[in-house]
TIDRENFI-197338 format. One record per residue: x, y, z of N, C-alpha, C in turn. Coordinates in steps of 0.1 Angstrom, whole numbers, plus 2048, in hexadecimal, padded with zeros to 3 digits. Layout:
BEGIN
XYZXYZXYZ/...
END
This chain:
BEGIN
936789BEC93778BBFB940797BFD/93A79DC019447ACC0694B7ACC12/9557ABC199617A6C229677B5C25/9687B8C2E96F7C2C3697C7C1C3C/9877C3C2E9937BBC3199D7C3C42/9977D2C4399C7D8C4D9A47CDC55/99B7C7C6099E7C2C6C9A97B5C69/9A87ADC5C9B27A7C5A9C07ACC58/9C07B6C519CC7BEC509D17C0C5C/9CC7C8C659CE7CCC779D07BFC7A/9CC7B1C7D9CE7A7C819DD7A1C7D/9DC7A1C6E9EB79BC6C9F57A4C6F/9F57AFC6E9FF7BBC6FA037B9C7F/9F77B8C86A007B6C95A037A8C99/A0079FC94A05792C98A1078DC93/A1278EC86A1B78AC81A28791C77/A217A6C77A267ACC70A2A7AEC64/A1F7A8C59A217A5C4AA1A7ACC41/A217B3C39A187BAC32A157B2C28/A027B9C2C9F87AFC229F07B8C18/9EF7C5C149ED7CFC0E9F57D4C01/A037CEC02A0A7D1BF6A167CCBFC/A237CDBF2A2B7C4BF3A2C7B8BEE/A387B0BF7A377A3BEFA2E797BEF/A2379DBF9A16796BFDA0F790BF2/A02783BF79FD781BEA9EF786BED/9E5786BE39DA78DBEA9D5789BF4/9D4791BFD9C978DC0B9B8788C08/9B4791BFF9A678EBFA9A1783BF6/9AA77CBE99A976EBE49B0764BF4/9B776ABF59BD75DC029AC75BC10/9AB766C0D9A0764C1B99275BC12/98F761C0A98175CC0198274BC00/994747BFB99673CBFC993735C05/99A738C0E99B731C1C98A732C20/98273BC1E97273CC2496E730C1E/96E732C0E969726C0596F716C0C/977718C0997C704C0B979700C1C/97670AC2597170CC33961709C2F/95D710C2C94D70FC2794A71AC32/950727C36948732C4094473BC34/93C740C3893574BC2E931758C35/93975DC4193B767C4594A76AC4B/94E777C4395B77AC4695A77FC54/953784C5E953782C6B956778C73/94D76AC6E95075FC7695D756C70/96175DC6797075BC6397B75FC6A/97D76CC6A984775C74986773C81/97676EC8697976AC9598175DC98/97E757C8998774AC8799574BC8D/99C754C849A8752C869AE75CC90/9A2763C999AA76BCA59AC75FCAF/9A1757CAE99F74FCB99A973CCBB/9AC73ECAF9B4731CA89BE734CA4/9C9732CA79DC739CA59DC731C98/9D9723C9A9DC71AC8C9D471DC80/9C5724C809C1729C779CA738C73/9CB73CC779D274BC779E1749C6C/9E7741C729F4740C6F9F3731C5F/9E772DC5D9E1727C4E9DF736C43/9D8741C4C9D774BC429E3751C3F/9F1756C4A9F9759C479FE74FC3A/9FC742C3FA0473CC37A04740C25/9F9741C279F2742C169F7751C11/9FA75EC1C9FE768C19A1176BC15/A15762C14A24763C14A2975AC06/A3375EC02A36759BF1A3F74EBF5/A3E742BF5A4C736BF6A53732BED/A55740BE7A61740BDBA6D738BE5/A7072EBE5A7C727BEBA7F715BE0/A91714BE2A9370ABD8A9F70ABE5/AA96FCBE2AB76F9BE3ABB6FCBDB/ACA705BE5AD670DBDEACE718BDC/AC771EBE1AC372EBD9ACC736BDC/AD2737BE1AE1740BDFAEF73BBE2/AF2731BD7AFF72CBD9B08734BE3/B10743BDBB16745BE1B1674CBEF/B0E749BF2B0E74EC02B0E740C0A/B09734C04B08722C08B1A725C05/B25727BFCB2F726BF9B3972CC07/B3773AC0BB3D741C14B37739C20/B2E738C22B2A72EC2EB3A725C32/B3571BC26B4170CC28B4F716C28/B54719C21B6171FC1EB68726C27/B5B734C2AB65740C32B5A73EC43/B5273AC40B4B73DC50B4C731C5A/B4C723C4FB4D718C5CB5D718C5E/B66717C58B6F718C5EB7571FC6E/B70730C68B7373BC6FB6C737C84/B6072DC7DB5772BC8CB5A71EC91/B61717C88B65706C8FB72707C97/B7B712C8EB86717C99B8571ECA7/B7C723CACB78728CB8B6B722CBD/B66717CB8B5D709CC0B69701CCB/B666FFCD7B686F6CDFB656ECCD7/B6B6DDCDAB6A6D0CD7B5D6CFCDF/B536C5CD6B436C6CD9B3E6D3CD6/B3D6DBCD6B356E7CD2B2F6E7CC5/B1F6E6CC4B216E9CB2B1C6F6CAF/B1C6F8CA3B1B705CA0B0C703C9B/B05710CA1AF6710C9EAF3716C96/AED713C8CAE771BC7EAD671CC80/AD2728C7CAC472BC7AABD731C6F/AB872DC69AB072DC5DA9E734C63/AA4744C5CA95747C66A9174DC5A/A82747C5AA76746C4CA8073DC44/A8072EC4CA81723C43A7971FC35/A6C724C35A61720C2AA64713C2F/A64710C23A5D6FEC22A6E6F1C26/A776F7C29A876F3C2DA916F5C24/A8E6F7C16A9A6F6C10AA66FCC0F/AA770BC1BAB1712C20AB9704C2A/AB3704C35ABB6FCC3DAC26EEC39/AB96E4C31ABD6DBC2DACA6DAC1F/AC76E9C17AD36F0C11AE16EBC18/AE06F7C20AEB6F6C2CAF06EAC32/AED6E1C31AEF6D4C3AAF46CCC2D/AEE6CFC20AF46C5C1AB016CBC15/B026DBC18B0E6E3C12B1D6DCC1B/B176DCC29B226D6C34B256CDC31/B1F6C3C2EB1B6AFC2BB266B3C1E/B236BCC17B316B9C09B3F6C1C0E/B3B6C4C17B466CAC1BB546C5C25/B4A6C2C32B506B9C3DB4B6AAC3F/B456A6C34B3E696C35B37693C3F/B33688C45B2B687C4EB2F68AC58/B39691C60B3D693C69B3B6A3C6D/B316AAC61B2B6B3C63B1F6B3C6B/B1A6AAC6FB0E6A6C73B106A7C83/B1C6A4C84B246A6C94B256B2C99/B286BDC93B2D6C9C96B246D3C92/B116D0C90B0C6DCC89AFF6DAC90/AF46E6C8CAE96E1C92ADE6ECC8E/AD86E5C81ACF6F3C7CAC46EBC7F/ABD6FDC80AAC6FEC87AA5708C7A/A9D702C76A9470CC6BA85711C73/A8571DC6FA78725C7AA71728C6A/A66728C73A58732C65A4B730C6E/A4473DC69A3973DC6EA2C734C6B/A3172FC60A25726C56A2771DC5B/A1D714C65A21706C69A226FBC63/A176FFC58A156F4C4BA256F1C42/A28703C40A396FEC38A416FAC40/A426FAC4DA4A6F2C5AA476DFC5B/A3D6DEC58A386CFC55A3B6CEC49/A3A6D2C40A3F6CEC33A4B6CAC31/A546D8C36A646D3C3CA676C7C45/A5F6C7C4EA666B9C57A646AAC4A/A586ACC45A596A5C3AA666A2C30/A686A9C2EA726A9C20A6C6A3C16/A646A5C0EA626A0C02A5E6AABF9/A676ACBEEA636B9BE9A636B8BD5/A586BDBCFA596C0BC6A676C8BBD/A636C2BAFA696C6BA0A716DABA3/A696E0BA7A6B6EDBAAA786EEBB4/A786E8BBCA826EBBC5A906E6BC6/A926DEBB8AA06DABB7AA66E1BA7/AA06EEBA5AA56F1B9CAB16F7B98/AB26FABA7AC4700BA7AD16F9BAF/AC96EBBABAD46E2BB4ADA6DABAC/AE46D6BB0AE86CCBA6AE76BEBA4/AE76BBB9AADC6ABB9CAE86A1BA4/AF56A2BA1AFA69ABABAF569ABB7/AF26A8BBAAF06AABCCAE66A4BCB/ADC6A5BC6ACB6A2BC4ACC691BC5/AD568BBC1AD3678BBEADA675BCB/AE267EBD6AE767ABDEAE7679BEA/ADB685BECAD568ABF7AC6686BF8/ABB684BF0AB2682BEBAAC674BE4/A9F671BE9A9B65FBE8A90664BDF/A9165FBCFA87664BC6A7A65BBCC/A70660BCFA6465ABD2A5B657BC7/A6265EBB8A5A65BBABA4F668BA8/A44666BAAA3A66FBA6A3867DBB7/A3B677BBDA3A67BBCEA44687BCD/A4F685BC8A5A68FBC4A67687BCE/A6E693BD2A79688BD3A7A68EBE9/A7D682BF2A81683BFCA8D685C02/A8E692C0CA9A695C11AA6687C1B/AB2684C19AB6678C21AB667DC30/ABB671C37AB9674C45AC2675C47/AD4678C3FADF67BC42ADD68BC45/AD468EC3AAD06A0C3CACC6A3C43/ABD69BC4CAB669FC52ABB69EC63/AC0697C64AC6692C73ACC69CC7B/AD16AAC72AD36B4C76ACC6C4C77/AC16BEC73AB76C6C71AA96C6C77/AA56D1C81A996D1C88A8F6E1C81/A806DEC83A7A6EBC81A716EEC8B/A6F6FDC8AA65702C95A5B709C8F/A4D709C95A46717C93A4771EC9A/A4D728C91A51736C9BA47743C92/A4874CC97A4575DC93A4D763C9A/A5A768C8DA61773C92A5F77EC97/A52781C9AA50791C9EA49789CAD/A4C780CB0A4877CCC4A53782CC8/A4C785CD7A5A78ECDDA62786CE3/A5B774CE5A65766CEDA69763CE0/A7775ECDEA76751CD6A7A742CE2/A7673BCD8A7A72CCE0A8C72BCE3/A8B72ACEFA98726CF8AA471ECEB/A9D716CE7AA6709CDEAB1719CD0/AA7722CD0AB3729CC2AB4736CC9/AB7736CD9ABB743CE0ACC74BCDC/AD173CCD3AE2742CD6ADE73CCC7/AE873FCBAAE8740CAFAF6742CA7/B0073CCA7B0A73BCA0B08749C8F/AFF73DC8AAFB745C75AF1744C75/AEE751C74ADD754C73AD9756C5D/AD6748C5DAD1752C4EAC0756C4C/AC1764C4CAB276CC49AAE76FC3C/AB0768C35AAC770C24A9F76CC1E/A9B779C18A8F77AC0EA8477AC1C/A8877CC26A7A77EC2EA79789C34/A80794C38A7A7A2C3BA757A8C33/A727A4C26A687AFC1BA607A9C1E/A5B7A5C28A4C79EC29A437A8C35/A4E7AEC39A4B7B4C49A467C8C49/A447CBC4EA447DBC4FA517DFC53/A507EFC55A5F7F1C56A617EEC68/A587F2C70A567EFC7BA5E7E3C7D/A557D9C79A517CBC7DA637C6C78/A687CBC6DA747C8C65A817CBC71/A817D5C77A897DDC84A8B7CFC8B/A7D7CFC8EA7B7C6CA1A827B7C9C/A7D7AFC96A827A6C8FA937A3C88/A987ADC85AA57ADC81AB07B4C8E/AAA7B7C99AAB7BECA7AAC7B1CAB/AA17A2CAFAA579ACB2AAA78FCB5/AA9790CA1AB4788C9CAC1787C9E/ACA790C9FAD5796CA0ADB790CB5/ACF796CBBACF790CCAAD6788CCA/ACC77DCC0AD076ECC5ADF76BCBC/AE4770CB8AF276DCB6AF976CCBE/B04764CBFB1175ECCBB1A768CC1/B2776BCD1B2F774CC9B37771CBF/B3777ACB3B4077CCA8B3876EC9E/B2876BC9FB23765C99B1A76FC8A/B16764C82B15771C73B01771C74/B00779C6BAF677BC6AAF177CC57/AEC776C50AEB772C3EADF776C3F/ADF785C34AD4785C2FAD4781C1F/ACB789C19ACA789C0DAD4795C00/AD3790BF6ADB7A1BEDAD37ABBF2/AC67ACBEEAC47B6BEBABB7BCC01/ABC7B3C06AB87B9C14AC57BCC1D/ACF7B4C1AADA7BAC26ADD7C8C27/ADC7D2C20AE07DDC1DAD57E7C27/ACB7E1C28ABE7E7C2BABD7E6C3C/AC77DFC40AC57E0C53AD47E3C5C/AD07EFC62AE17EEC69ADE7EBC79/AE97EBC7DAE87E8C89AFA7EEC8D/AF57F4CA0B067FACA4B0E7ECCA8/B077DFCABB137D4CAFB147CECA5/B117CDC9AB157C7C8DB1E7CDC84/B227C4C81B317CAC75B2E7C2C6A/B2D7CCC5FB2B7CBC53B327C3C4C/B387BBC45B437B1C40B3C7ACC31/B4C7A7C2EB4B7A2C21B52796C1E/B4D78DC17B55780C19B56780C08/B5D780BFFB5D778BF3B4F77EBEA/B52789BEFB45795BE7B38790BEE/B34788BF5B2A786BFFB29790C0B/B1D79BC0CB207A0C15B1479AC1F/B1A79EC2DB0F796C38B167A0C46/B1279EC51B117A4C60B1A795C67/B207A1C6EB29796C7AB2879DC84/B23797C8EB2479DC9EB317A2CA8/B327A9CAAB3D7ADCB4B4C7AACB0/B4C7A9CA3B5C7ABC9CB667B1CA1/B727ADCA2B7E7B7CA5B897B0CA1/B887AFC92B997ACC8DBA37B3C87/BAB7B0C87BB17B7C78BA97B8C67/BA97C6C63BA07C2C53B927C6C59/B8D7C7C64B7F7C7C68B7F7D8C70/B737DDC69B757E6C76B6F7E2C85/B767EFC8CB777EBC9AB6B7F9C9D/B65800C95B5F80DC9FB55811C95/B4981CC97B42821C90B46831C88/B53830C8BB53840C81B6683DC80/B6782DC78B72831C78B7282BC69/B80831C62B8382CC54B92825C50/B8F824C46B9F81CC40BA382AC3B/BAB82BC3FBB4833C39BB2835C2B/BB8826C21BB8825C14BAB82CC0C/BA182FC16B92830C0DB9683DC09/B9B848C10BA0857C11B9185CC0D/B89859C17B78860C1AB7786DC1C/B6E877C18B6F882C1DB65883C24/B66885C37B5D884C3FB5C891C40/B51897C3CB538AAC40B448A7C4C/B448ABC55B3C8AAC5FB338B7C5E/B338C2C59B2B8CCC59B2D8D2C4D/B258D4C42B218D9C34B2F8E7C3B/B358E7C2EB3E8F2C28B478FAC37/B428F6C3FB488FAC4EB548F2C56/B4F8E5C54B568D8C5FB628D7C58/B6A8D4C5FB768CEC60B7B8C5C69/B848B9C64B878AEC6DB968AEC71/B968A3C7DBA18A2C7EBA6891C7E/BB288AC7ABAF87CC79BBA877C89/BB086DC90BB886BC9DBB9859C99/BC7856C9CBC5848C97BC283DCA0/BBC837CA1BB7830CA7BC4821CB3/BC681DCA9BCE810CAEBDD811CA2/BE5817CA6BF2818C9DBF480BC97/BF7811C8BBFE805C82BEE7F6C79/BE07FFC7CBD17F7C79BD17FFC6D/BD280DC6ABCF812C61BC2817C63/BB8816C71BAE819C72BB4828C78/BA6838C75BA6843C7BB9A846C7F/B9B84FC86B8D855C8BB8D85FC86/B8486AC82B86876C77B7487CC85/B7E886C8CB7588DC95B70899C8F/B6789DC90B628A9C91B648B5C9B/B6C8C2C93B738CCC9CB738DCC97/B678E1CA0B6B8F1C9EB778F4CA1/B7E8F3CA8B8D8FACABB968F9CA3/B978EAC9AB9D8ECC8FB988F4C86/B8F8F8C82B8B8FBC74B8D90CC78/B8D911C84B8F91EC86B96924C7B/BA491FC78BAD924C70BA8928C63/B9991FC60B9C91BC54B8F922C4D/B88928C5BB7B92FC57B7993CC5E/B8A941C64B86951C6DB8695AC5C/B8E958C54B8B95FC4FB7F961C44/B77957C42B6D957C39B5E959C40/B5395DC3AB4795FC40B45959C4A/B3A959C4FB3494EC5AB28949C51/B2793FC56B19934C50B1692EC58/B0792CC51AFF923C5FAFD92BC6E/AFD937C6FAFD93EC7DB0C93CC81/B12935C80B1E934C89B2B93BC85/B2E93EC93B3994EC8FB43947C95/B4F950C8DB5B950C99B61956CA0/B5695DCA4B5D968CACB65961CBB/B5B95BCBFB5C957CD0B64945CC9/B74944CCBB79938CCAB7592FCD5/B74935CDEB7392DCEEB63924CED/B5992ECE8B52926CE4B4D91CCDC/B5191ECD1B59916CC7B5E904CC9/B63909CCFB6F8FECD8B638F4CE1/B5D8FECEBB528FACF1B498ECCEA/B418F1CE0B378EECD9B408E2CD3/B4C8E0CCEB518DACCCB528CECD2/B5A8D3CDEB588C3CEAB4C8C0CED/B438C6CF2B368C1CF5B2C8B7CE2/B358BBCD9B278B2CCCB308A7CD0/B3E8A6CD0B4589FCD3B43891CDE/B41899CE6B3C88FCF5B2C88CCF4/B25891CECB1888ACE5B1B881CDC/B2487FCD1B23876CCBB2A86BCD2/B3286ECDAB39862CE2B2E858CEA/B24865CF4B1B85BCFBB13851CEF/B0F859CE1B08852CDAB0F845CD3/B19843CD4B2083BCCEB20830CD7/B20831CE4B1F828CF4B15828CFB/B0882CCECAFB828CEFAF4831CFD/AFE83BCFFAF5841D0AAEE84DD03/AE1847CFDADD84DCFBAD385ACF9/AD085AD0CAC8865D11AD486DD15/ADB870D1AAE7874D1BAED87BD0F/AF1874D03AF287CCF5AE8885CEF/ADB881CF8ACE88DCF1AD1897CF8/AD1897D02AD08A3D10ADB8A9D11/AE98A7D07AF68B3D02AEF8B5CF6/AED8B0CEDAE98B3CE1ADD8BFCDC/AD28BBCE9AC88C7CECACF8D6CF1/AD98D3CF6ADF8E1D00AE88E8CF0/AEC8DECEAAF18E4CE2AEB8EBCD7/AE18E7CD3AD88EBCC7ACF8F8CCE/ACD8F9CDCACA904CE4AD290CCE5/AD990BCE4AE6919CE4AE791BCD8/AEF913CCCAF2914CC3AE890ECB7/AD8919CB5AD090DCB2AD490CC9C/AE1912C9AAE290DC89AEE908C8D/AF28F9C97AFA8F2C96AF38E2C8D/AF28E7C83AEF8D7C7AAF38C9C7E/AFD8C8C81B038BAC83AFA8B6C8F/AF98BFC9EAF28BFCA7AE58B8CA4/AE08BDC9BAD18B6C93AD58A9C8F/ADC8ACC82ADF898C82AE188FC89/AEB890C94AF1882C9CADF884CA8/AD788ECABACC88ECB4AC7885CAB/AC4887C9CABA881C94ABB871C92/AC886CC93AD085DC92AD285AC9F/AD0861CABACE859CB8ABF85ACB9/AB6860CB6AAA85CCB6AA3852CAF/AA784ECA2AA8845C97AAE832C9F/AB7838CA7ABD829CB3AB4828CB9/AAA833CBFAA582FCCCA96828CC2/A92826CB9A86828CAEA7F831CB3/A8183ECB6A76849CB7A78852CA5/A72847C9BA7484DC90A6D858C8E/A5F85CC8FA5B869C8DA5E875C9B/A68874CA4A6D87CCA8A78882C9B/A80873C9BA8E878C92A8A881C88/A7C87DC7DA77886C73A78894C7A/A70898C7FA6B8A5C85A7A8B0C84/A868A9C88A918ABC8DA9A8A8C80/A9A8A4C79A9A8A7C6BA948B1C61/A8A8B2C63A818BFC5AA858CCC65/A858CCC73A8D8D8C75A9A8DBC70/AA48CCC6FAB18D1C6AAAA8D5C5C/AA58D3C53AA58DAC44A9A8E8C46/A988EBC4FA938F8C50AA0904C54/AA98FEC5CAB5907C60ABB906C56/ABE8FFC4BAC38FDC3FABB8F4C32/AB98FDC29AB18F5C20ABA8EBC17/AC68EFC17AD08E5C11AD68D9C19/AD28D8C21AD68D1C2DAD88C3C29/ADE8BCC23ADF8B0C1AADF8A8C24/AE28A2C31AE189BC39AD289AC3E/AC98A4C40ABB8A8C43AB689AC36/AB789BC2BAB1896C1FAB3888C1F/ABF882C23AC1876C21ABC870C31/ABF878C3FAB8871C46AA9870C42/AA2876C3AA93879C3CA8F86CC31/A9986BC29A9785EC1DA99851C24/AA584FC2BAA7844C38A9B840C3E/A9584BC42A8784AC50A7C844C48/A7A84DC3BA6F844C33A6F837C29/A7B835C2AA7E827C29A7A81CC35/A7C81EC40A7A819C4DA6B816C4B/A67823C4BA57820C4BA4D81EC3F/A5781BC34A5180CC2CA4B818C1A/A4E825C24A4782FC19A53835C0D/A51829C06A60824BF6A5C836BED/A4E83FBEEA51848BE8A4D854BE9/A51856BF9A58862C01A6585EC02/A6B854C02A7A852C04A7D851BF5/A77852BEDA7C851BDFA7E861BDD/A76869BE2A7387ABE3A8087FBE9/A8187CBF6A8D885BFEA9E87DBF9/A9D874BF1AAC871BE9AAD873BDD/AA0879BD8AA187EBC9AA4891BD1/AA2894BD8AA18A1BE1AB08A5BE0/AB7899BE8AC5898BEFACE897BE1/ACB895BD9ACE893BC8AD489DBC4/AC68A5BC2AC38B6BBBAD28BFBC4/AD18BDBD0ADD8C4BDAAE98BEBD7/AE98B3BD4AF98B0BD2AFA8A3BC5/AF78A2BB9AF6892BB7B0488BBB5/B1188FBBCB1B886BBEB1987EBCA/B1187ABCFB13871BDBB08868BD7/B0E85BBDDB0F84EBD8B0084ABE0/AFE84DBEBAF5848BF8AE8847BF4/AE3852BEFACF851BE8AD5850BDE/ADC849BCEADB846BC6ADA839BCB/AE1832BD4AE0826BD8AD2820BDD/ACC82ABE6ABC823BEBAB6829BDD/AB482FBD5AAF831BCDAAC824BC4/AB7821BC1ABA811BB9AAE809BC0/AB1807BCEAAE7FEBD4A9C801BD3/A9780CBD4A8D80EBD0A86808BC6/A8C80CBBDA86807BACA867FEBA9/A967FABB2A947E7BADA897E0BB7/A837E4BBFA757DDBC8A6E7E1BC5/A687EDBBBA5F7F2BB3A5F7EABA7/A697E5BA2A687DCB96A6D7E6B88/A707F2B8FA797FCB80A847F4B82/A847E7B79A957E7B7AAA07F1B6F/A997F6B66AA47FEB60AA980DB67/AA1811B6EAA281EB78AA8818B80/AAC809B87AB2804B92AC1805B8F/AC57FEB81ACE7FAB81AD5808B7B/ACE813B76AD2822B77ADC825B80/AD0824B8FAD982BB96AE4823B9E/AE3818B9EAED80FBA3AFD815B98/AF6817B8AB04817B83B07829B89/AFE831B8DAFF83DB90B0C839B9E/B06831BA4B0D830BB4B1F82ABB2/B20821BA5B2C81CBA4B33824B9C/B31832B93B3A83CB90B3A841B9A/B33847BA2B3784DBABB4384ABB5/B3E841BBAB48834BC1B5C837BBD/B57832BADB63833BA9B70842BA9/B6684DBAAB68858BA5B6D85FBB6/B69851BC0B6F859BCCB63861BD3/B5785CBD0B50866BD6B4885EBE2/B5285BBEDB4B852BF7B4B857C06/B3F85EC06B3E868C16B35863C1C/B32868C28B2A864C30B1B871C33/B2387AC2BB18886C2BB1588CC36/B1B88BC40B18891C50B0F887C57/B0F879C53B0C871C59B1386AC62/B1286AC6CB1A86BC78B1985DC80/B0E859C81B14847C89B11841C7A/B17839C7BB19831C72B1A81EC76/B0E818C73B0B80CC7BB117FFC6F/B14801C63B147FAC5DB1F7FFC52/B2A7FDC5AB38807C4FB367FDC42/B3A800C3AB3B7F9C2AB47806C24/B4E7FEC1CB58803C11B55804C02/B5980ABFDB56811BF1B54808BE6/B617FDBE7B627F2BDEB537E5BE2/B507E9BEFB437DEBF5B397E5BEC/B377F6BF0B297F6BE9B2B7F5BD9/B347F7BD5B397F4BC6B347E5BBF/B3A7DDBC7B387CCBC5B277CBBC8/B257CCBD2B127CEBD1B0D7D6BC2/B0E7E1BBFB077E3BB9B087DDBA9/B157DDBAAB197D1B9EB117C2BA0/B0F7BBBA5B0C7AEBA6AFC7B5BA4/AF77BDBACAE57C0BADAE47C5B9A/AEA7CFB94AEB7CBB88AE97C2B7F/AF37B9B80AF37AEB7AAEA7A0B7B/AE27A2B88AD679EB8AAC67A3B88/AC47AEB82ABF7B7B7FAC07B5B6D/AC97B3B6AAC97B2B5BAC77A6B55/AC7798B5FAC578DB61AB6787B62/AAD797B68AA2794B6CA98792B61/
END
């Protein structure tokens, strides 16, 4: 039977946003043929209309397109920081009665949430059951029923420990073994699809959001809108858990980056001590070299909150006067006219400030005036190209990138935004291109050795992965930790963080 898989692809792509063409998908062709056969239709048309017209058929074929690689305990140590460093930190700022809400989004078949609940249960006894209240979402209604079930095969207790397993769990014998109702009592499921623009009222506010192993399922689009929403439903200074190898892969300007016990994860609207407080600020201790404009820029450090150790490191023609009247001009820019100078100064200045406070038609509309007067002001290009990138007008930002590498062919910020963007949009080798590009120009910087890795290791080179990961941790070591004239910065990390990542993805990689 010859099947015209077109319209299915276009069907799942906008309903549910999953790539079914490559990736971590399973065949679409054998999944549809299946489902025709054990159906008994014998036309892929009257198939298709099948499942436009029937949500429950639709969301049977997703089902079959998605991998339920899932067990209990699949990642201890993030189940560990949970009990240890997160419930504490949220039980202390709960009102008496308040529980704290956990969400498990792309539950699969339950064994994330029910994880969780028995992680509390050994933690706070039954009196965890009082103060908590997880909800597991997935689009598969079938693995949503399965979960309310709890009865689960040989496979899914392989990383648990049999104590837990005789404690929590009623061997049914050949049936496999049943989840208890000390576990379940705290635990509800929905069918959801993360890419609706409602969710259900019941998981509008969200304490711990854990997301892992399910945005490689999505486009880069679909990946955006989805981790955009997620994040929403967070209550303040609530966390957000992905996975190793996805947290690195989504930033956001109200999330702060953090690290618990070499677990890294997102926390919402942070402001402590030890945490940063801003997007362009550093520790002191890191002693970073922020140069804002290739061979030209110079900074100045303004300290933020006396005695934090945190600085702001601005970008300033007027300083650097001294330090470039008497050397050539580059890039078009002279020094003749200081006053101007000065000018252009405050004004990128008061562009990156609007962009930083999200006003960001306002930071385009200085930013244009500037690049029209002064059109080989580079940095001008970048912070336009990374507030276009906020607004998702990604193939504007490109356009505006290949101009900045036309004003400068060395333009090392042009190359890693352009590898950034094609990452976004799912294309692993055009963004493999413009960081092997960004390479050839400079290969001391850590930044596209790092997506590089990340590359190869989802391509399955793990020995080219774990290359450049070890590429990214000499570097690291050696002090080479810039930002490259990358100017917002949504997802600050420290040297020793991406160090500890790349180490652990290593070691899991050699494991593999």
């Amino acid at each position: 039977m010859n099947i015209d898989y077109t319209p299915f692809i276009a069907l799942i792509k906008t309903r549910s946003g999953l790539i079914v063409d490559d990736g971590p998908a399973l065949d679409l062709k054998g999944a549809i043929r299946e489902i025709m056969q054990r159906k008994g239709i014998n036309s892929w048309e009257k198939y298709f209309s099948l499942i436009c017209s029937d949500p429950k058929e639709f969301v049977n074929l997703v089902g079959y397109l998605t991998i339920k690689e899932t067990y209990f305990f699949r990642e201890p140590d993030q189940i560990k920081v949970l009990t240890e460093r997160i419930m504490p930190d949220l039980l202390s700022r709960k009102k008496k009665g308040e529980k704290i809400r956990i969400l498990s989004a792309g539950c699969s078949y339950g064994a994330e949430p029910y994880s969780i609940v028995i992680a509390l249960l050994e933690e706070y006894g039954q009196a965890a059951n009082h103060f908590i209240s997880v909800t597991g979402i997935d689009i598969d209604n079938n693995a949503i029923e399965a979960a309310k079930r709890g009865v689960y095969g040989r496979s899914f207790f392989r990383a648990l420990d049999p104590d837990l397993k005789k404690k929590y769990f009623d061997d049914l014998g050949k049936q496999g073994h049943s989840i208890k109702t000390v576990v379940k009592e705290s635990v509800s499921f929905l069918n959801v699809n993360l890419i609706n623009d409602n969710y259900p009222e019941f998981i509008n506010v969200s304490d711990i959001i854990f997301y892992r192993n399910v945005s490689i399922y999505f486009e880069a689009e679909q990946r955006k809108k989805v981790f955009s929403k997620l994040k929403n439903l967070l209550s303040s200074d609530g966390y957000l858990i992905m996975s190793s190898t996805e947290t690195m892969h989504h930033i956001a300007d109200d999330l702060s980056f953090v690290e618990m016990d070499g677990i890294f994860l997102y926390q919402k609207n942070i402001d402590g001590p030890g945490n940063k407080v801003g997007k362009i600020r550093l520790d002191l201790k890191q002693e970073a070299d922020w140069c804002m404009l290739q061979d030209t820029a110079f900074t100045r450090k303004i300290e933020l909150s006396p005695g934090t150790g945190l600085v702001e490191k601005v970008f300033s023609f007027s300083d650097a006067l001294a330090k470039i009247q008497s050397k050539p001009s580059r890039q078009g820019i002279t020094t003749a006219d200081a006053e101007s100078m000065k000018d252009i100064d405050n004004r990128y200045r008061d562009a990156l400030a609007c962009a930083n406070e999200k006003e960001y038609d306002r930071a385009i509309s200085i930013i244009e005036a500037i690049i029209e007067s002064t059109p080989a002001f580079l940095q001008a290009y970048v912070l336009k190209a990374q507030v276009l990138l906020n607004l998702q007008e990604v193939t504007k930002a490109k356009e505006v990138c290949l101009k900045m590498i036309e004003v400068d062919r060395l333009c090392l910020a042009g190359y890693l935004l352009l590898g950034l963007i094609a990452g976004l949009e799912n294309d692993l080798p055009e963004a493999a291109r413009r960081f092997k590009e960004a390479i050839y120009i400079d290969p001391s910087i850590w930044l596209p050795h790092f997506h590089l890795a990340q590359i190869y290791q989802a391509d399955g080179n793990l020995k080219q992965a774990c290359r450049e990961y070890e590429s990214v941790i000499r570097i690291t070591e050696q002090g080479g930790f810039q930002n490259y004239g990358l100017v917002l910065s949504f997802a600050m990390i420290t040297p020793q963080q991406v160090k500890y990542f790349c180490e652990k993805n290593i070691k899991e990689l050699i494991g593999a």
